[in-house]
N, C-alpha and C positions, 0 to 999 in steps of 0.2 A: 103412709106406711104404718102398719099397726106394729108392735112390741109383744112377746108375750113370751110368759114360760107357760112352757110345755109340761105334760102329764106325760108320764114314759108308758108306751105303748098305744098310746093314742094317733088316731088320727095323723095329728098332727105330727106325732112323735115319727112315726114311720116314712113321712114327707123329709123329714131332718134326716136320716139314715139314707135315705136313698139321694137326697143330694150329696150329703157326706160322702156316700162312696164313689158318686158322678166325680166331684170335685178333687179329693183326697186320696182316694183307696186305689178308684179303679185307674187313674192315668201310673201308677204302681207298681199296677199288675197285684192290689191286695185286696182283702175282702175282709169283712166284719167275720169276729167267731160269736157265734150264741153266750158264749159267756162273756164278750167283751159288752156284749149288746145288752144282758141280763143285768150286769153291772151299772151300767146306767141310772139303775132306778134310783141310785143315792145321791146323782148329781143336780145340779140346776140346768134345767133344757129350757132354751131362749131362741127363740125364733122371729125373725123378720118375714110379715106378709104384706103382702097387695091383695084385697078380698082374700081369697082362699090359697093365695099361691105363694109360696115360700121363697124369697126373695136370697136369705141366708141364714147362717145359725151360728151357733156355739154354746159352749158348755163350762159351766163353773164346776172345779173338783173343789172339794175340804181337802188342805193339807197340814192340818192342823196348826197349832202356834199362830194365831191369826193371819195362816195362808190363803188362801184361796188360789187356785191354778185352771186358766185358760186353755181348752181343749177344744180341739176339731172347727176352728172358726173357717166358714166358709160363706162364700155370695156363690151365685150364677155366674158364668164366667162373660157371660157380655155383659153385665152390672158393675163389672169392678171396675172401679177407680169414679163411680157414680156417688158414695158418700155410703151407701150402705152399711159396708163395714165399721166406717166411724161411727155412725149412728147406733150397732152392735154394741161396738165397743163401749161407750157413752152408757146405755141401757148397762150392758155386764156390770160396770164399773158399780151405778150407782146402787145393784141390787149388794154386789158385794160388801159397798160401805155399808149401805142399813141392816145389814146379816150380823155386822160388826167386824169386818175381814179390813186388818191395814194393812197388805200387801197382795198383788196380784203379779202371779210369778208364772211365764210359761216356755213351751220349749217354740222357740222361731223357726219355723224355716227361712232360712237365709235370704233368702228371693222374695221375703215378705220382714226384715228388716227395716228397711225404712218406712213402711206404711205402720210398723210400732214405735218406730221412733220419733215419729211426728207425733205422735199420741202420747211424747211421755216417758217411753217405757226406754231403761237402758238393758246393755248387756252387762250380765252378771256374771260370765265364764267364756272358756274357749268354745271354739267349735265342735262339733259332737255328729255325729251319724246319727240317726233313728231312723227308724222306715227307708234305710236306704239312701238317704239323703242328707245332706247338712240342717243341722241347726244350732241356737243359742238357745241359753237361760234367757230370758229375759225379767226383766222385774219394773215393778211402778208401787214405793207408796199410794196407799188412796188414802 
Protein backbone atom coordinates (compact mmCIF):
# COMPACT_ATOMS: atom_id res chain seq x y z
CA UNK A 1 0.00 0.00 0.00
CA UNK A 2 1.38 3.27 -1.06
CA UNK A 3 0.95 6.84 1.17
CA UNK A 4 0.69 10.01 -0.55
CA UNK A 5 -0.59 13.52 -0.30
CA UNK A 6 -2.47 14.63 -2.94
CA UNK A 7 -2.41 17.74 -5.29
CA UNK A 8 -6.15 19.23 -5.19
CA UNK A 9 -7.70 18.69 -8.30
CA UNK A 10 -5.62 16.05 -9.53
CA UNK A 11 -6.32 12.85 -10.64
CA UNK A 12 -6.04 11.56 -7.70
CA UNK A 13 -7.62 14.35 -5.86
CA UNK A 14 -10.98 13.47 -7.64
CA UNK A 15 -10.67 9.47 -6.82
CA UNK A 16 -10.79 11.01 -2.98
CA UNK A 17 -14.08 12.98 -3.63
CA UNK A 18 -15.88 10.44 -5.27
CA UNK A 19 -15.00 7.81 -2.52
CA UNK A 20 -15.79 10.51 0.16
CA UNK A 21 -19.23 10.89 -1.13
CA UNK A 22 -19.57 6.92 -1.79
CA UNK A 23 -18.65 6.49 1.96
CA UNK A 24 -19.80 9.73 3.78
CA UNK A 25 -22.14 11.93 1.88
CA UNK A 26 -24.08 9.84 -0.22
CA UNK A 27 -25.44 7.09 2.54
CA UNK A 28 -26.88 10.84 3.91
CA UNK A 29 -28.53 11.66 1.25
CA UNK A 30 -25.67 14.64 1.02
CA UNK A 31 -23.50 15.96 -1.65
CA UNK A 32 -20.19 18.15 -2.00
CA UNK A 33 -20.96 21.95 -2.83
CA UNK A 34 -18.26 23.63 -5.34
CA UNK A 35 -17.13 25.69 -2.63
CA UNK A 36 -16.90 23.12 -0.08
CA UNK A 37 -14.65 21.23 -2.75
CA UNK A 38 -12.76 24.67 -3.95
CA UNK A 39 -11.79 25.01 -0.20
CA UNK A 40 -9.89 22.15 -0.39
CA UNK A 41 -7.04 23.59 -1.86
CA UNK A 42 -5.57 24.86 1.56
CA UNK A 43 -5.82 21.38 3.26
CA UNK A 44 -3.26 18.37 3.31
CA UNK A 45 -5.06 15.49 0.85
CA UNK A 46 -3.63 12.08 1.91
CA UNK A 47 -4.57 9.11 0.21
CA UNK A 48 -4.13 5.27 0.60
CA UNK A 49 -3.36 3.26 -2.87
CA UNK A 50 -3.00 -0.23 -4.31
CA UNK A 51 -1.34 0.55 -7.87
CA UNK A 52 -3.87 3.14 -9.02
CA UNK A 53 -6.73 2.49 -6.81
CA UNK A 54 -7.71 4.25 -3.72
CA UNK A 55 -7.95 2.22 -0.77
CA UNK A 56 -8.95 5.35 1.59
CA UNK A 57 -8.41 9.03 2.47
CA UNK A 58 -8.36 12.00 4.73
CA UNK A 59 -7.64 15.36 5.31
CA UNK A 60 -5.65 17.56 7.55
CA UNK A 61 -7.32 21.13 8.31
CA UNK A 62 -4.89 24.15 9.97
CA UNK A 63 -6.80 25.20 13.08
CA UNK A 64 -4.36 27.30 14.16
CA UNK A 65 -2.59 27.55 17.86
CA UNK A 66 -0.73 24.33 16.78
CA UNK A 67 -4.07 22.53 15.87
CA UNK A 68 -4.41 20.56 13.21
CA UNK A 69 -8.06 18.90 12.58
CA UNK A 70 -8.92 15.47 10.92
CA UNK A 71 -11.54 15.65 8.07
CA UNK A 72 -13.60 13.16 5.93
CA UNK A 73 -11.43 9.90 6.75
CA UNK A 74 -12.67 7.21 4.97
CA UNK A 75 -11.67 3.28 3.47
CA UNK A 76 -13.83 1.23 1.06
CA UNK A 77 -16.30 -0.24 2.91
CA UNK A 78 -15.21 -4.12 2.65
CA UNK A 79 -11.56 -2.83 3.76
CA UNK A 80 -12.58 -1.79 6.99
CA UNK A 81 -11.40 -3.18 9.93
CA UNK A 82 -8.33 -4.59 7.39
CA UNK A 83 -5.73 -2.01 9.26
CA UNK A 84 -6.06 0.55 6.49
CA UNK A 85 -7.34 3.32 8.43
CA UNK A 86 -4.71 2.71 11.23
CA UNK A 87 -2.06 2.86 8.67
CA UNK A 88 -4.05 6.64 7.56
CA UNK A 89 -4.18 7.46 10.65
CA UNK A 90 -0.22 6.50 11.52
CA UNK A 91 0.73 8.64 7.98
CA UNK A 92 -1.75 11.88 9.17
CA UNK A 93 -0.29 11.78 12.44
CA UNK A 94 3.33 11.89 11.37
CA UNK A 95 2.91 14.42 8.55
CA UNK A 96 1.18 16.70 11.31
CA UNK A 97 4.18 16.33 13.87
CA UNK A 98 6.82 17.37 11.09
CA UNK A 99 4.45 20.44 9.99
CA UNK A 100 4.97 21.30 13.72
CA UNK A 101 1.21 20.62 14.81
CA UNK A 102 1.02 19.29 18.68
CA UNK A 103 -2.44 18.51 18.67
CA UNK A 104 -4.79 16.57 16.40
CA UNK A 105 -8.42 17.38 17.17
CA UNK A 106 -11.56 16.06 15.15
CA UNK A 107 -15.20 15.73 15.21
CA UNK A 108 -16.13 11.59 15.53
CA UNK A 109 -18.87 10.05 14.44
CA UNK A 110 -19.88 7.98 17.22
CA UNK A 111 -20.04 4.53 15.47
CA UNK A 112 -16.33 5.19 14.78
CA UNK A 113 -15.36 5.99 18.44
CA UNK A 114 -13.63 3.21 19.43
CA UNK A 115 -11.53 2.74 16.28
CA UNK A 116 -10.03 6.44 17.57
CA UNK A 117 -9.76 5.34 20.70
CA UNK A 118 -7.58 2.66 20.11
CA UNK A 119 -5.38 5.08 18.42
CA UNK A 120 -5.01 7.29 21.17
CA UNK A 121 -7.38 9.80 20.83
CA UNK A 122 -9.86 10.81 23.76
CA UNK A 123 -13.22 12.67 23.87
CA UNK A 124 -12.84 16.25 24.56
CA UNK A 125 -16.73 17.21 24.81
CA UNK A 126 -20.45 16.16 24.72
CA UNK A 127 -22.25 14.70 22.04
CA UNK A 128 -23.00 16.96 19.12
CA UNK A 129 -25.30 16.47 15.70
CA UNK A 130 -23.40 17.39 12.37
CA UNK A 131 -24.51 16.12 9.19
CA UNK A 132 -27.34 14.70 10.79
CA UNK A 133 -25.79 12.39 12.98
CA UNK A 134 -23.85 12.09 16.32
CA UNK A 135 -20.46 12.98 16.93
CA UNK A 136 -17.47 14.00 19.45
CA UNK A 137 -14.49 16.30 19.62
CA UNK A 138 -11.94 14.23 19.84
CA UNK A 139 -8.31 15.17 20.57
CA UNK A 140 -4.58 13.27 20.60
CA UNK A 141 -1.47 15.29 21.66
CA UNK A 142 1.20 14.23 19.00
Amino acid sequence: MALKILDHNSTEYWQMVQLRNDILRRPLGLTFSKEELEAEDHHILIGAFEDDYMLGCCMLVDEGHGKVRLRQMAVINDLQGKGIGRVLMNFAENIARDRGYKTLTMHARKNALGFYEKMGYKVAGGEFTEITIPHYVMEKSL
